[in-house]
N, CA, C and O atoms as a GROMACS GRO file, in nm:
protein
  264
    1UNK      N    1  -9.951  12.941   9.129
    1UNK     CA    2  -9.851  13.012   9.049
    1UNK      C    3  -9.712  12.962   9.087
    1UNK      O    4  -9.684  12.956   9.207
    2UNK      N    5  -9.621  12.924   8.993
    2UNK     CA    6  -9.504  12.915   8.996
    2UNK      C    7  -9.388  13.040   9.011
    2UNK      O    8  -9.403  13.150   8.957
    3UNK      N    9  -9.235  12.990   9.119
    3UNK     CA   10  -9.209  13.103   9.158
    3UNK      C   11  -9.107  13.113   9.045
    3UNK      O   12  -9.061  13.221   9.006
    4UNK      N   13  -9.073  12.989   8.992
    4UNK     CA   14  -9.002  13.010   8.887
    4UNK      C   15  -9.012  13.112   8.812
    4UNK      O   16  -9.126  13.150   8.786
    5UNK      N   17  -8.889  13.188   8.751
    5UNK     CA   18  -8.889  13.267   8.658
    5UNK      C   19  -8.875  13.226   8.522
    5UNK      O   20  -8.765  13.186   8.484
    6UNK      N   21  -8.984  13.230   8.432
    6UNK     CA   22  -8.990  13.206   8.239
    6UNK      C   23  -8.945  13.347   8.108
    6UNK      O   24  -8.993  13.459   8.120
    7UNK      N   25  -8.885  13.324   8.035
    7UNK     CA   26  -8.828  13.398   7.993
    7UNK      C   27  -8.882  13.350   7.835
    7UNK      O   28  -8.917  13.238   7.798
    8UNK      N   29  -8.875  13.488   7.750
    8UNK     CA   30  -8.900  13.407   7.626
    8UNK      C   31  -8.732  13.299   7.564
    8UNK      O   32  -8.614  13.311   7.597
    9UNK      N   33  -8.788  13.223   7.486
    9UNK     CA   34  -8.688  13.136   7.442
    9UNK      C   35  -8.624  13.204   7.322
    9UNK      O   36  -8.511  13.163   7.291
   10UNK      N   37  -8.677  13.299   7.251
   10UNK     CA   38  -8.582  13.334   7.166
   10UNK      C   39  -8.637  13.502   7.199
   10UNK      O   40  -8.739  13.528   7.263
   11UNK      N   41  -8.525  13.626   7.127
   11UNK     CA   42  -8.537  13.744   7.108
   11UNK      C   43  -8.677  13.763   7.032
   11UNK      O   44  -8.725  13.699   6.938
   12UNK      N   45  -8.724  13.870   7.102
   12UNK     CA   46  -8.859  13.929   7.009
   12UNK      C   47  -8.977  13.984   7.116
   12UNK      O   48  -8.930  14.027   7.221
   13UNK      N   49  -9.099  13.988   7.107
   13UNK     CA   50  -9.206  14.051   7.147
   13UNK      C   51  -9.329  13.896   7.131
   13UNK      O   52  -9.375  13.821   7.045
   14UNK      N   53  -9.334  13.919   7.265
   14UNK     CA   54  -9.475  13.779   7.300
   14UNK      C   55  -9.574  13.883   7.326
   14UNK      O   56  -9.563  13.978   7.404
   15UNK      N   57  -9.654  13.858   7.266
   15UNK     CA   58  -9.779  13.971   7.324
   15UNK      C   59  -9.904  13.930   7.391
   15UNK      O   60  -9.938  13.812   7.392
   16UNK      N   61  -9.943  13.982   7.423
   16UNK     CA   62 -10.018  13.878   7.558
   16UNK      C   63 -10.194  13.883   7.533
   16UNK      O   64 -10.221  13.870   7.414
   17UNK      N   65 -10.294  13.895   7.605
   17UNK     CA   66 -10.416  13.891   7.548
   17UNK      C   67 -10.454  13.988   7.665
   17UNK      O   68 -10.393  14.040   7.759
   18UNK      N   69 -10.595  13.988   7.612
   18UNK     CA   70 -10.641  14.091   7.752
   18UNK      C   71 -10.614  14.205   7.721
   18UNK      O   72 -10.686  14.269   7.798
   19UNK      N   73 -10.562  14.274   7.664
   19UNK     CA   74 -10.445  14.410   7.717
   19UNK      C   75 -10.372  14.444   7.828
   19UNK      O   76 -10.369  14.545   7.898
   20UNK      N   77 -10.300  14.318   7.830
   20UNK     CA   78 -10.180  14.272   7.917
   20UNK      C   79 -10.044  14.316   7.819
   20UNK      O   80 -10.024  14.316   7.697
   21UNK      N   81  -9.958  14.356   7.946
   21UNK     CA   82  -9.804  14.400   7.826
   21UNK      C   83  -9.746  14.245   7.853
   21UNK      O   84  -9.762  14.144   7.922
   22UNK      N   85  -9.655  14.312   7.731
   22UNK     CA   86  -9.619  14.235   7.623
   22UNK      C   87  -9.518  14.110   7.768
   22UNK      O   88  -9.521  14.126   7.890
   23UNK      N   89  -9.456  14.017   7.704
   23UNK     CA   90  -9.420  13.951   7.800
   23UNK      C   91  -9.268  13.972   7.828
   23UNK      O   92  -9.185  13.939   7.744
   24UNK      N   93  -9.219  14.050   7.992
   24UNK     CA   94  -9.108  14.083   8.020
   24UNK      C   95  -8.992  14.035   7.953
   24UNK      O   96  -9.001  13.912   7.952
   25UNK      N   97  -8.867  14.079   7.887
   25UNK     CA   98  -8.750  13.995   7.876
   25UNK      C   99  -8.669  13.942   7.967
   25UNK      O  100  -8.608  13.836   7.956
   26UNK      N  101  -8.668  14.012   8.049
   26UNK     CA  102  -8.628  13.988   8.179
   26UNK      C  103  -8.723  13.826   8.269
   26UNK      O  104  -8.674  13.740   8.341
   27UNK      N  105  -8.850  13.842   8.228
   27UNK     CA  106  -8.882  13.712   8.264
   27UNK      C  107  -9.016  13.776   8.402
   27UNK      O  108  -9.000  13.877   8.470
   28UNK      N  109  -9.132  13.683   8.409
   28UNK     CA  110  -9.146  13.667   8.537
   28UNK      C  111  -9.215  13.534   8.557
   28UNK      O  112  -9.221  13.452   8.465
   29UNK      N  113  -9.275  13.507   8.696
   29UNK     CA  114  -9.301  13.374   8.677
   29UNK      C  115  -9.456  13.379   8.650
   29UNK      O  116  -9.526  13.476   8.679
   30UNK      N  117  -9.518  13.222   8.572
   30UNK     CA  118  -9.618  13.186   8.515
   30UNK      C  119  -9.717  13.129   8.577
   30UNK      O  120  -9.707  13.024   8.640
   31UNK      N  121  -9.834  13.204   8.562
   31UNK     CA  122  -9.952  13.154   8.638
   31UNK      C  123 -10.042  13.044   8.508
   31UNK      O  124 -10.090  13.062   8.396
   32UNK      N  125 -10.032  12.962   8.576
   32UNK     CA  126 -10.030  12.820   8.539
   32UNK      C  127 -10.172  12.816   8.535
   32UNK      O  128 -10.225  12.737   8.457
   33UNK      N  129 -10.224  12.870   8.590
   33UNK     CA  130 -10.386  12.872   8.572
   33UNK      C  131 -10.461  12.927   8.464
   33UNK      O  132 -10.568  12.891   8.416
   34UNK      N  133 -10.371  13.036   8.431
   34UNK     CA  134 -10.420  13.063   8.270
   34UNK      C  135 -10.375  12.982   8.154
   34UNK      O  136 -10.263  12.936   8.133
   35UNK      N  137 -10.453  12.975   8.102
   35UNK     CA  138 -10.445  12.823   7.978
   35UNK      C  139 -10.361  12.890   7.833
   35UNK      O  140 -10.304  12.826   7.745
   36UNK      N  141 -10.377  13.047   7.847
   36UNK     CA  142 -10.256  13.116   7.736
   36UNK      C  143 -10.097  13.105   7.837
   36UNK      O  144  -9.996  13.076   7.773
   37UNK      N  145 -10.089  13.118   7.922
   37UNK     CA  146  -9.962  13.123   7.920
   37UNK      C  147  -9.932  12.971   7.992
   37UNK      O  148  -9.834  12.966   8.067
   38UNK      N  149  -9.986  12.888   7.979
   38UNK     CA  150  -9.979  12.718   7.982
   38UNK      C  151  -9.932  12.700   7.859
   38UNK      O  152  -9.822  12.655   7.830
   39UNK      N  153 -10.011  12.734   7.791
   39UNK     CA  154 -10.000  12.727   7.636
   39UNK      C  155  -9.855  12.762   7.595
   39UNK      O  156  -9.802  12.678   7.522
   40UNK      N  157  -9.795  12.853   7.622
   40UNK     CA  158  -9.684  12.924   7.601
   40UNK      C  159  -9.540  12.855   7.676
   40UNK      O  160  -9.431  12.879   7.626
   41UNK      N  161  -9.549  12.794   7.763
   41UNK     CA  162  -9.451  12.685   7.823
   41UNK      C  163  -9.460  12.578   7.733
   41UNK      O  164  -9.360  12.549   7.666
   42UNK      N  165  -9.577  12.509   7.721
   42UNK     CA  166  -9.597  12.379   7.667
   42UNK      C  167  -9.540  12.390   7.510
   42UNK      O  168  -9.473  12.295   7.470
   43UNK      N  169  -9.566  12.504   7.420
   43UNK     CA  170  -9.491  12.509   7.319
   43UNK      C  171  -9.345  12.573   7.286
   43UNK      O  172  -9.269  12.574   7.189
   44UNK      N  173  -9.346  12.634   7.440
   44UNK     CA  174  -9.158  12.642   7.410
   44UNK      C  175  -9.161  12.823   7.365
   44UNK      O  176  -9.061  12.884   7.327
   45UNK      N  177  -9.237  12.857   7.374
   45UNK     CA  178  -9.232  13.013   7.332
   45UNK      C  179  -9.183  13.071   7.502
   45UNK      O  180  -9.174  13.188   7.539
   46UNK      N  181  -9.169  12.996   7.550
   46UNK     CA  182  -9.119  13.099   7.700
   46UNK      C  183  -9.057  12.972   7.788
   46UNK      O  184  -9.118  12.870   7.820
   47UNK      N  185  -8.923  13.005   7.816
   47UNK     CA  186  -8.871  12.875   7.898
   47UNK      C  187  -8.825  12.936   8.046
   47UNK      O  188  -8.829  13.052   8.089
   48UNK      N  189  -8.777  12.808   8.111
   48UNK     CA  190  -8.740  12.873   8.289
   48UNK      C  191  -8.571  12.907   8.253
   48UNK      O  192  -8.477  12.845   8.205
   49UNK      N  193  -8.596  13.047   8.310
   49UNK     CA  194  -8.425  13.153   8.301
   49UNK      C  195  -8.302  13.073   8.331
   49UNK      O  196  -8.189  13.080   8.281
   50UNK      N  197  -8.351  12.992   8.425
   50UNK     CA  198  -8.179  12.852   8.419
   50UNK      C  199  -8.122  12.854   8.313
   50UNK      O  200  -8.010  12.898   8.284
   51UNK      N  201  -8.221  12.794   8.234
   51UNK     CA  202  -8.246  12.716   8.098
   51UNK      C  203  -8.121  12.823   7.974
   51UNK      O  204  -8.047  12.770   7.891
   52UNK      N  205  -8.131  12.955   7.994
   52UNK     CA  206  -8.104  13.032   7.923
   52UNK      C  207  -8.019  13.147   8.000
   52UNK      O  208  -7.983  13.252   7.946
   53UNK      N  209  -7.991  13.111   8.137
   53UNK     CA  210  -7.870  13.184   8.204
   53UNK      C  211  -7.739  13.177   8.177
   53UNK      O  212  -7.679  13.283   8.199
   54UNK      N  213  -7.668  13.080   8.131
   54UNK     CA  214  -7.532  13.045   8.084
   54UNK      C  215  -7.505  13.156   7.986
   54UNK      O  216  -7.430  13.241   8.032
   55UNK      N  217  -7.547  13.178   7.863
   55UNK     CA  218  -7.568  13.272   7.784
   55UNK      C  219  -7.578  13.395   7.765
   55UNK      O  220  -7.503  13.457   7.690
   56UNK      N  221  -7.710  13.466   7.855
   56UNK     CA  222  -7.688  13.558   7.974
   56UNK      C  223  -7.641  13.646   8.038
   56UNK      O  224  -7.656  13.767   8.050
   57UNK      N  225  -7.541  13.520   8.104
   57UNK     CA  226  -7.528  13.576   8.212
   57UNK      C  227  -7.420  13.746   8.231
   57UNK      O  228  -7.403  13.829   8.321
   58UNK      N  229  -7.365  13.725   8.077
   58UNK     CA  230  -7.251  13.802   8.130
   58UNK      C  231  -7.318  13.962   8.046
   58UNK      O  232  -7.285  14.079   8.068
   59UNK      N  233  -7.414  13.910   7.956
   59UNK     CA  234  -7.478  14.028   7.898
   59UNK      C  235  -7.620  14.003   7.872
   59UNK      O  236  -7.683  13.947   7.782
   60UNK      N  237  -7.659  14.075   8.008
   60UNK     CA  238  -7.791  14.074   8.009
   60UNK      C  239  -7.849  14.147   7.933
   60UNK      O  240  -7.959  14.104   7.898
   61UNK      N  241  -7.819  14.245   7.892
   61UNK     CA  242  -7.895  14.358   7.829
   61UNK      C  243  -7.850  14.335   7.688
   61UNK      O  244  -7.846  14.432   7.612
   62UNK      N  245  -7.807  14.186   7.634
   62UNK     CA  246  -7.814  14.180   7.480
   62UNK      C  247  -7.685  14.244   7.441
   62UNK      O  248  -7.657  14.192   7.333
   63UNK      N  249  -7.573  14.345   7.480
   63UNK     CA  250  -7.492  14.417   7.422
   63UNK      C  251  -7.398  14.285   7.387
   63UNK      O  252  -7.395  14.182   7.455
   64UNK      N  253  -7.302  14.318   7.233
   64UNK     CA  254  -7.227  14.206   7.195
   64UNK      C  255  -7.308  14.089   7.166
   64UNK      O  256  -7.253  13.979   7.179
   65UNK      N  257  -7.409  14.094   7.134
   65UNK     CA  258  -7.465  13.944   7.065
   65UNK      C  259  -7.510  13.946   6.909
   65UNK      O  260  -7.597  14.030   6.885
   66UNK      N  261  -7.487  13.907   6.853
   66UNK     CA  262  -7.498  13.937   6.682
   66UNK      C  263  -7.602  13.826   6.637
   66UNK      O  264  -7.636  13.817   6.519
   0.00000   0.00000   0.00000
């Protein structure tokens, strides 16, 4: 497992399999061993929080973004 933290790449609801919740906005990191959320890096539906911290950073909780 990676300690990296993945975040989705755009606003919305990733929903997961299993009856697993839905995937944090906040982010956590990706166990690479499961081939759905491999799947989910490799197509860009969830990227590493760097990636999307600039943006972020100053409103985490989304307030002021249109």
């Amino acid at each position: 497992m990676s300690d990296d933290i993945y975040v989705p790449a755009k606003k919305g609801r990733i929903p997961m399999p299993g009856g697993q919740p839905d995937w944090p906005e906040d982010g956590r990191p990706v166990n690479f061993t499961s081939p759905f959320e491999n799947r989910l890096v490799r197509d860009g539906t969830i990227v590493p929080a760097k990636k999307t911290a600039a943006g972020k950073a100053k409103n985490p909780d989304g307030e002021g973004e249109k």
